[in-house]
Structure formats: C-alpha cells, structure tokens
C-alpha positions in Angstrom: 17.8 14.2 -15.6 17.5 10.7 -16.7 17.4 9.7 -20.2 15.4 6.8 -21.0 17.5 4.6 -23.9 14.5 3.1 -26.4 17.2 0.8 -27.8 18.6 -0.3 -24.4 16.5 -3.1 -22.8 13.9 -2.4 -19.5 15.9 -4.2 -17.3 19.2 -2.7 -18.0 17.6 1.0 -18.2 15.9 0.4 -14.6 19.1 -0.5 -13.3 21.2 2.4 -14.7 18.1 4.7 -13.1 18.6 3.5 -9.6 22.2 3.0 -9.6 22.7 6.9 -11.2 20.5 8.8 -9.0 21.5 10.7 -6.7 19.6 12.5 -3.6 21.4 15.9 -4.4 19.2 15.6 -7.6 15.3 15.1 -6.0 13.7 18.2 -5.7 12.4 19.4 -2.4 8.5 18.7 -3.2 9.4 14.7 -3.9 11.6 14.9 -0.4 8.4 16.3 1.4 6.4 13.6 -0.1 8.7 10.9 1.0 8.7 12.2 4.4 4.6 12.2 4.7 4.8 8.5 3.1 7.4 7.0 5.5 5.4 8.5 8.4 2.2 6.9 7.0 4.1 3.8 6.6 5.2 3.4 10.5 1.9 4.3 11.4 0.3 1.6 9.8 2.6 -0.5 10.5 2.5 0.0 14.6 -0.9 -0.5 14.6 -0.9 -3.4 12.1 1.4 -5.2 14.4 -1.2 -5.5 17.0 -3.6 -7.8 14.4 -3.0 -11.5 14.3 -0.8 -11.6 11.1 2.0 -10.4 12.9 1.8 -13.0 15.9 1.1 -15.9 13.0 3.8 -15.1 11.0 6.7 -14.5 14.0 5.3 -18.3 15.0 6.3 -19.1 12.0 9.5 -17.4 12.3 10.2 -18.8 15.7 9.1 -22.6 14.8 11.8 -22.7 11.7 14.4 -21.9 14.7 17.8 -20.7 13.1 20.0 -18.4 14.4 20.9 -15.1 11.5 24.4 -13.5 11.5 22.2 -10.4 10.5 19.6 -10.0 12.2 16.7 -6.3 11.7 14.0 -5.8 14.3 10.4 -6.4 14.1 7.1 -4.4 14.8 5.7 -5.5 18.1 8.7 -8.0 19.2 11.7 -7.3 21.6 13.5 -10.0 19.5 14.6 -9.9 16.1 15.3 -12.5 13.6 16.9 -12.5 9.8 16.8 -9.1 7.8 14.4 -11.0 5.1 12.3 -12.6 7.4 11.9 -9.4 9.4 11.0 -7.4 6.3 8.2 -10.3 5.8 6.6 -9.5 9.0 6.9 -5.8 9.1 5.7 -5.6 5.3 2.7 -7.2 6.4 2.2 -5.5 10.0 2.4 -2.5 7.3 -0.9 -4.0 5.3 -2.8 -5.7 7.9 -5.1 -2.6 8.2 -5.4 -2.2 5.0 -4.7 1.1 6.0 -1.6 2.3 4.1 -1.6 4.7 1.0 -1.9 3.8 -2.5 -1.5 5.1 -6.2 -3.6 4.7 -8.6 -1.8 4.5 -11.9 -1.0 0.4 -10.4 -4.3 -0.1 -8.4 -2.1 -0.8 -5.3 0.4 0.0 -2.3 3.9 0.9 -3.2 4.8 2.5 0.1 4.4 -0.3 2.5 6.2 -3.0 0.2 9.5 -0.2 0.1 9.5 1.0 3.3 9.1 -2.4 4.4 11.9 -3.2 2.6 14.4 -0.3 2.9 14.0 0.2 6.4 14.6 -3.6 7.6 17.8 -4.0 5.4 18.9 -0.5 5.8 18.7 -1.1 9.7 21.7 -3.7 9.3 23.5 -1.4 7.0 23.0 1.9 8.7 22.3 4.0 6.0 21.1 7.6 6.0 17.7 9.1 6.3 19.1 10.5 2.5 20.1 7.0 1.7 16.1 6.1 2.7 14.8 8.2 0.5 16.9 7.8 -3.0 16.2 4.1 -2.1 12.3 4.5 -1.8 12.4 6.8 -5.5 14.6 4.4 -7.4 11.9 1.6 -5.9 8.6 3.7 -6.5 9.9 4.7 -9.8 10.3 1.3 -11.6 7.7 -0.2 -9.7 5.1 2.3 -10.7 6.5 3.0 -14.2 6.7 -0.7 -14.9 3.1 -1.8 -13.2 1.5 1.4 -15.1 1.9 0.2 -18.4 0.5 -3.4 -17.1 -2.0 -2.6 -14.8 -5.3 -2.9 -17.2 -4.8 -6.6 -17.9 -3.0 -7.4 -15.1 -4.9 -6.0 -12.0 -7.7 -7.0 -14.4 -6.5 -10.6 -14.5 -6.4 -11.1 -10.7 -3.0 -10.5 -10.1 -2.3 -7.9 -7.0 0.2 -5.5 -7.9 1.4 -4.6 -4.3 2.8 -7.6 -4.1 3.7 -8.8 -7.8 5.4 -5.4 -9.1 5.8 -4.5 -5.9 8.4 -7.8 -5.9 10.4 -6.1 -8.5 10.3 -3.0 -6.9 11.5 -4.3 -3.6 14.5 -5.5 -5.3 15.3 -2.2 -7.0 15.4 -0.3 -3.4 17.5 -3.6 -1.8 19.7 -3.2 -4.4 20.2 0.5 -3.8 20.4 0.2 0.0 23.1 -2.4 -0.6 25.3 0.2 -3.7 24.8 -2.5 -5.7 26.4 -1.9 -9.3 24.1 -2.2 -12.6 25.3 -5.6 -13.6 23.8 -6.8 -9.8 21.1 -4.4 -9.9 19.9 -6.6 -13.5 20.6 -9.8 -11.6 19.0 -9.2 -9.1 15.5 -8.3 -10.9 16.1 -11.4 -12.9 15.6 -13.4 -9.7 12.9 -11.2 -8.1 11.0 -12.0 -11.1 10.7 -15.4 -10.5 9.4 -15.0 -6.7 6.7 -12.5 -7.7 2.9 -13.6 -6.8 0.1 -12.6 -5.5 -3.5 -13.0 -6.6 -6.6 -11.0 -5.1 -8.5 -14.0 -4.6 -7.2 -13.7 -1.4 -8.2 -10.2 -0.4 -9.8 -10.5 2.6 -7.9 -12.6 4.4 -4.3 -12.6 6.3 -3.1 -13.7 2.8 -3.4 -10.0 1.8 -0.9 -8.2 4.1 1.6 -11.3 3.2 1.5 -10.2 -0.1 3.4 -7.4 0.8 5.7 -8.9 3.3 6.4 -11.9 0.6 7.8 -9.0 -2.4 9.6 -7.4 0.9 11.3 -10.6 2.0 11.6 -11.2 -2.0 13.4 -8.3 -2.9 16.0 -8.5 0.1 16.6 -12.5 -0.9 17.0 -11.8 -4.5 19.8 -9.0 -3.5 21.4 -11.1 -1.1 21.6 -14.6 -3.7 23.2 -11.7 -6.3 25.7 -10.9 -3.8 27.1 -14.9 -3.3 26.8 -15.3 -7.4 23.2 -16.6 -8.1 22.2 -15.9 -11.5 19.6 -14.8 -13.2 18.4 -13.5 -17.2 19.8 -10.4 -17.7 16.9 -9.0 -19.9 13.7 -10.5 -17.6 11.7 -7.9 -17.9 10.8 -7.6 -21.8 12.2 -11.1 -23.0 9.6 -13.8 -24.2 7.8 -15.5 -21.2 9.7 -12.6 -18.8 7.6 -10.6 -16.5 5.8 -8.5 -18.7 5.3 -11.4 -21.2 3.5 -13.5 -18.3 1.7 -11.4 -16.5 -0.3 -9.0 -18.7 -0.8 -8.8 -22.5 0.7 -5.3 -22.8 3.2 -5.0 -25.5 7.1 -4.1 -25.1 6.3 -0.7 -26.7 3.8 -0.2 -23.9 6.2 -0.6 -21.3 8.5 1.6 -22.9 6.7 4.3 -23.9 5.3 4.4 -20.0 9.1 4.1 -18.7 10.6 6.3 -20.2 8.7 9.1 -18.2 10.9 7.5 -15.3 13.1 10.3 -13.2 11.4 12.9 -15.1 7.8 12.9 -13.9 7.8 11.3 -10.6 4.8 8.7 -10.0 4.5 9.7 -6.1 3.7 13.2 -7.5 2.0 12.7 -11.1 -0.3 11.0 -10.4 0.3 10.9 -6.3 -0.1 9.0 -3.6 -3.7 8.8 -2.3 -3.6 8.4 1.8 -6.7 6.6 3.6 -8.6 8.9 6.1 -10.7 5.1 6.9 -8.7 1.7 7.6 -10.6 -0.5 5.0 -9.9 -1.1 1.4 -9.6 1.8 -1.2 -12.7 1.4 -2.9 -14.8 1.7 0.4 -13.2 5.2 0.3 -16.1 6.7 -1.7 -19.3 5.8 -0.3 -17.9 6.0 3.4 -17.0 9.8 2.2 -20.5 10.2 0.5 -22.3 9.2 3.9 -20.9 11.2 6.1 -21.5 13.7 4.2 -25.4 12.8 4.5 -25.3 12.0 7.4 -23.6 16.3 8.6 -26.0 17.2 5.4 -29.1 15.6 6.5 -29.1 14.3 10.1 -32.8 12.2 9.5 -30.7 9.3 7.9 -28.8 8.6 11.0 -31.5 6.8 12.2 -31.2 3.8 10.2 -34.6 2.4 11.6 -36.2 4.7 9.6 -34.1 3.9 6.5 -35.9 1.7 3.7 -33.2 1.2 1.4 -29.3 2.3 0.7 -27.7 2.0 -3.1 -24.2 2.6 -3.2 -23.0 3.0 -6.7 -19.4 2.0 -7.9 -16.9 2.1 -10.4 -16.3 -1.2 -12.3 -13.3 -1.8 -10.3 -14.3 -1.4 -7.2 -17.0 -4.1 -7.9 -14.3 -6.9 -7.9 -12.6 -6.0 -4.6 -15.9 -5.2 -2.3 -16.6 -8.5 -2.3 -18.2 -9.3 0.7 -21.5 -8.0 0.6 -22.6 -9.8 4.4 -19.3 -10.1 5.9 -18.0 -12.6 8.5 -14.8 -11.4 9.6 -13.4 -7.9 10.5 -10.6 -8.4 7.6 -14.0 -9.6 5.2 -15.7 -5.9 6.3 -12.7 -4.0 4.5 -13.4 -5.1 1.9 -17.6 -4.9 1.7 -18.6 -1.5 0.9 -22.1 -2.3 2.3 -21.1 -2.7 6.0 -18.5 0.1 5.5 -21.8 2.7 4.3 -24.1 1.0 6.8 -21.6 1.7 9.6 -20.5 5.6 8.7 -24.7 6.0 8.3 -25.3 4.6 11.4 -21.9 5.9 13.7 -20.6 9.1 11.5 -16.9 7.8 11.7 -14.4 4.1 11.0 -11.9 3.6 13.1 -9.7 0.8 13.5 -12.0 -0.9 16.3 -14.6 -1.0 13.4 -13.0 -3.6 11.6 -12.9 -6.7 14.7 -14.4 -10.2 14.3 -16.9 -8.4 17.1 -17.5 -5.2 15.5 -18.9 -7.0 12.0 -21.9 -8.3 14.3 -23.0 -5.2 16.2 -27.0 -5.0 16.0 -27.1 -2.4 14.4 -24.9 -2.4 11.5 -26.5 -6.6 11.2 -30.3 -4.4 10.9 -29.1 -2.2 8.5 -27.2 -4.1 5.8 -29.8 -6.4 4.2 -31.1 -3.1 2.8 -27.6 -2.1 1.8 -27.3 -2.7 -1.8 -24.0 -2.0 -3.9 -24.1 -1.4 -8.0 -21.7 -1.7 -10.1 -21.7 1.1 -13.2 -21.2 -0.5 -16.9 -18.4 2.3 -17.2 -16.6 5.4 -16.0 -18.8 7.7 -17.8 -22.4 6.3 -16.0 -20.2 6.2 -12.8 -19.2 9.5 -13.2 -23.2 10.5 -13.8 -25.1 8.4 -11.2 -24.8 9.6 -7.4 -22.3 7.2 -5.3 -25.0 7.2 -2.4 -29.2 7.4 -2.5 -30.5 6.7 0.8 -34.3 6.2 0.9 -36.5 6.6 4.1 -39.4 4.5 4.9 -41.3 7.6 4.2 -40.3 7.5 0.7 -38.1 10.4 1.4 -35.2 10.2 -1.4 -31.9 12.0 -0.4 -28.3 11.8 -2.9 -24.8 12.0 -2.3 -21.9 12.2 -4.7 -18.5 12.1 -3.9 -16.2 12.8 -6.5 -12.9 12.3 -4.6 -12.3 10.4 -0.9 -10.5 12.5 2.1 -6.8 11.7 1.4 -7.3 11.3 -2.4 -4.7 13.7 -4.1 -6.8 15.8 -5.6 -8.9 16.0 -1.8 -5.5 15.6 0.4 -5.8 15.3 4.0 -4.0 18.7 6.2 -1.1 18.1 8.1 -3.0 17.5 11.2 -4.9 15.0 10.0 -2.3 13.3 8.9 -0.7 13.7 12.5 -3.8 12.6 14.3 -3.8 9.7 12.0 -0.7 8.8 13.3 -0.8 9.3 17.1 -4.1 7.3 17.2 -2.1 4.5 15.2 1.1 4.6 17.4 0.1 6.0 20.6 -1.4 2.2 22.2 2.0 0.5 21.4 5.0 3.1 21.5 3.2 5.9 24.3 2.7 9.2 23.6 6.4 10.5 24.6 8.5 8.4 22.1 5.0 9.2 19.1 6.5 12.9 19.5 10.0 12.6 19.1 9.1 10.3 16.5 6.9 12.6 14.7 9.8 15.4 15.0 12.8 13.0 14.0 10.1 12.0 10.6 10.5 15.6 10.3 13.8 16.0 9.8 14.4 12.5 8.3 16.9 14.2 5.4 19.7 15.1 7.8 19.4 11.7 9.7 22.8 10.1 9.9 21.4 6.0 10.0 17.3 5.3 10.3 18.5 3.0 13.2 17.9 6.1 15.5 14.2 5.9 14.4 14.2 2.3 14.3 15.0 2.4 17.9 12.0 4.9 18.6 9.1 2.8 16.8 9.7 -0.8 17.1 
C-alpha cells in the first residue's frame, strides 16, 4: 500500500503513486467498479457523438488539414485523425449529454475526462484491458485527491473541475499508458498545469463537453512535449502561484492531509461514483426523482392543468448550475431544474429526445413552467428539512415529496440492468444491437483483454 511522504512534495508523491502501482495490487471491488465506469463511459459517449459538438469539433479537425503519423479513432467518424485531437472529440462526445457519472468529493466528471484519455492514446499503444484500468486509478486518484482538498473555493469560484483537475488528471493516466518514469510523470503535470481551464460560465452550452475534451487533448499533449524534452517546474502543484496556489485558497497542508489517503481509500469507492438514471445536469437529479415519485404516489398531479403552482427546493449548489429557469436550447434545459420537474410531472420519464432545441418548446412543458419555481436553501441543514418537491393543485390541494438520494447516487445505486438498459438505449441507434452485445460481454471481461483496440473496433 502506498505511503504518502509529508516531507516529499505533491507533485513528486503523485508521480511515485502512478508510476508504482501495479494492477496485481487493486482489489477486485475497485476492478468491478472500473468495469461499470468504462461501460458508462462508451455509452455516453455513442450517444453524445450524435449531438452537434462532435460534427463542430471534427470541422474543426478537418479544416486545420494535417496529416498525423499516429493517428486513434473517433466516435461517429470512419476517419481518424491525431491521438490528441481524437481524445478532444471523443472527451466531449463523452459529455455532450451531460450524461456521464460524477463524484461528489470534486463536484464533477472524472470518468469521461480518463476514459477519454486512456482509451484514445492506449488505442495507438495497444495496451491491455489491465493496462486500462491501472491507468484510469492512478488518474482518478490524483485527480480526485487533489480537486478534494480544493473543491470548496474552487468549484465555488467558477472554475469546473472536470476539466481543470481533470487536466492534471488526464496527464497522470497519459503518462501511465505511455510507462513514463517519475521524473516525466512530474514534467509532465508541470505542463498540464499550465493548459488547465475551464469556467462554468459556460455550462450550458457546447463549451461544456469541450471542457472535457480540452483536459483530454491536454493531458495527451503535455505527455507527448515530455517525451521530445519540453520542460516544465518540477514542484507545480504546491509551489507559489502553482496550481493549487491559483486556483483555490486551500492551504498546502490541505492538500496534503487530503492526499495522503491516496491508494489507500479509493475515491471511485469512498465516496463513489454517482451514475445518472436522467441525461441532464446532476443537480436536476433530485427533483426529477422527487416527481416521479408523485407523480406513481399521487397520479392527480399528472395533469398539470390542474396544477397551480410547483416549488422545487435545492441545495445551495445546485442553485448556481440550474441556471436557466425558461430555457431556450435543449443543452439550456439540462441545466434548468424547472423544465426538468415540469417535464417528469407532466410525461413520468427523461430521455435523451427530452433534451432537443424541439423538445424545450412542447406545449405542454411551455404551460406548465411559468408556475415552476426553484428555491435555493440558505444551507444544508434547511435543505435537509424542507421537501425537494410541493406541488399545489388549483384546488388548493398541497402534496410533498422528498428525495433524499437520486437513482444512480451511491448510496441509491442503479441494478445491473438498469445500467445495461442505459446502455443499449445509448448505443443501440449508432453501433446495432449485434455489435451492443458483444460489446456489453467483451466490458465484461475487460481484465483479461490483451489491447482495448478489440473494443475500440466494436464501438466506434
């Protein structure tokens, strides 16, 4: 088990951590969880390459015109292009939906920026499905360790973890796909640090999902300028005006205190990843699980003529990232809890068609939402007293929901088949149902794969 050093810097100790482990030394619960968040990842993903991002962003690709001596595939395209570029596109395919899991000790996505990551670059290396997953734990592990100790002023400040920590991250798993050594493992943090971004002004727009392609393509650049002898600080992480320095206010201590649980209490356990049951923003989770559970409680309020008024009350948090409380645009309605209640109310389900520039003006979710009304609690104690849902009829008929924990949430997990179903409906309309199945049994075994090409082959 790895031992953190206190008098050994941050950088230097989440180097030694990736380059040391070893998949003979993960125990079979983390390899499970890996599996489940790799197939979540390529569902996503699939599905996510059939929204405008992905056809933006490979014109983009296309119109800069050079020819890579390495070149990884792409979600949705026949043709591939540079391993970094590809990693941009497929890391935001992986987030267009907004659809892909998340952990809550950083408020943000650290599947989709690895996976992203690990599986474009490991393509052109042919690693091993065991490969895949020491890669994804070294990555999760200093990304979530690291982002943990910041994540209070620094989600708080704007900044979007997925894609800023998620930077650094993705250059901890490049680095392991590529058996870097420590000494490059250091370097190439140092210059991963200085291509981190990503602010949440821009939720709700395509700028979102390239977050997370940006820290892919990111990590894979800053691995391959440390391999022809770019240079970085060796000690970026805790020096003055490093990364922790600039982009929260927690103190050195902080960070280390929160690292050194790293290898021995596993982040995508304790605390876990939460999956989403619903393709819209985390913090819709709640009151789209609190009405329909009215709605199978009390079937009066699914006919929202009769409904006078809906409150939907949330944590503090959640208050800064439903932000669209009349949305415009499908990507706008992830992120506005009101149309997300008004539409379970009124249809008992979300599915990804729920979320299209059409869906946002159907007539009936456009009558309903004026008498949507979302709070924000002063703190997690009132949240944790008030209902998250009171639905009022024009009778004067009041009914209350609470839901204390989404579908997917860790302490409320979603089965196996759920998960499954999740997955066929994301991958069925691009791959067909024959190559979904021996997808879903080669995710199975993904441990004894000899090179994630095979599966590469089957999905993209």
């Amino acid at each position: 088990m790895f031992q953190f050093d206190f008098n050994d810097s941050i950088t230097h100790q989440a180097a030694l951590y990736s380059c040391q482990l070893r998949y003979e030394d993960l125990p079979d619960e983390l390899i499970a969880a890996v599996r489940i968040s790799l197939r979540d990842y390529f569902a996503v993903a699939i599905a996510g390459s059939r929204q405008p991002v992905n056809g933006a962003l490979w014109k983009f690709v296309q119109e800069l015109g050079t020819q890579p001596k390495i070149a990884a595939s792409v979600f949705g395209r026949t043709e591939k292009c540079s391993v970094e570029r590809a990693a941009m596109i497929n890391g935001a395919s992986g987030h267009a939906l907004d659809f892909d899991d998340c952990q809550n000790e950083i408020h943000g996505h650290p599947s989709v920026v690895l996976w992203a990551t690990i599986i474009t670059l490991g393509e052109t290396c042919g690693i091993s499905g065991r490969d895949a997953i020491t890669a994804y734990i070294a990555g999760s592990e200093v990304l979530c360790k690291l982002c943990g100790a910041m994540e209070k002023t620094h989600y708080g400040k704007g900044w979007h973890a997925t894609s800023t920590g998620g930077t650094i991250g993705a250059a901890v798993a490049a680095s392991k796909v590529l058996k870097m050594s420590v000494e490059e493992t250091v370097n190439t943090i140092g210059l991963a640090s200085s291509f981190a971004s990503g602010i949440r002004g821009n939720f709700g727009s395509m700028a979102k999902p390239l977050h997370v392609g940006w820290a892919a393509q990111s990590g894979i650049t800053a691995a391959l300028m440390t391999r022809a002898g770019v240079t970085a600080m060796p000690n970026i992480l805790e020096k003055l005006c490093g990364f922790v320095d600039c982009f929260s206010s927690a103190s050195i201590d902080e960070v280390s205190q929160h690292f050194s649980r790293i290898g021995q209490e596993y982040s995508i356990l304790t605390p876990g990843l939460q999956y989403k049951a619903f393709p819209c923003c985390r913090g819709a989770q709640w009151p789209i699980c609190a009405a329909l559970a009215l709605r199978d409680r009390v079937p009066a309020v699914r006919d929202y003529r009769k409904i006078k008024s809906v409150v939907l009350y949330v944590q503090p948090w959640q208050n800064t990232t439903l932000v669209y409380p009349n949305p415009k645009t499908g990507l706008q309605g992830k992120f506005s809890g009101e149309y997300c209640t008004a539409r379970a109310l009124i249809y008992g389900t979300l599915v990804l068609s729920d979320f299209t520039d059409e869906a946002i003006t159907d007539p009936a979710v456009q009558e309903l939402l004026p008498r949507c009304k979302m709070i924000a609690a002063a703190s997690i104690e009132e949240y944790d007293r008030l209902p998250t849902l009171i639905v009022t009829m024009e009778d004067g008929t009041v009914y209350e929901e609470k839901s204390n924990e989404f579908l997917g949430h860790q302490s409320n997990p979603m089965s196996e088949q759920q998960h499954l179903e999740k997955f066929r409906s994301c991958a069925e309309p691009s791959i067909g149902k024959e190559r979904t199945e021996k997808a879903i049994s080669a995710l199975a075994e993904l441990e004894n794969l000899e090179s994630i090409a095979a599966l590469v082959r089957l999905l993209y």
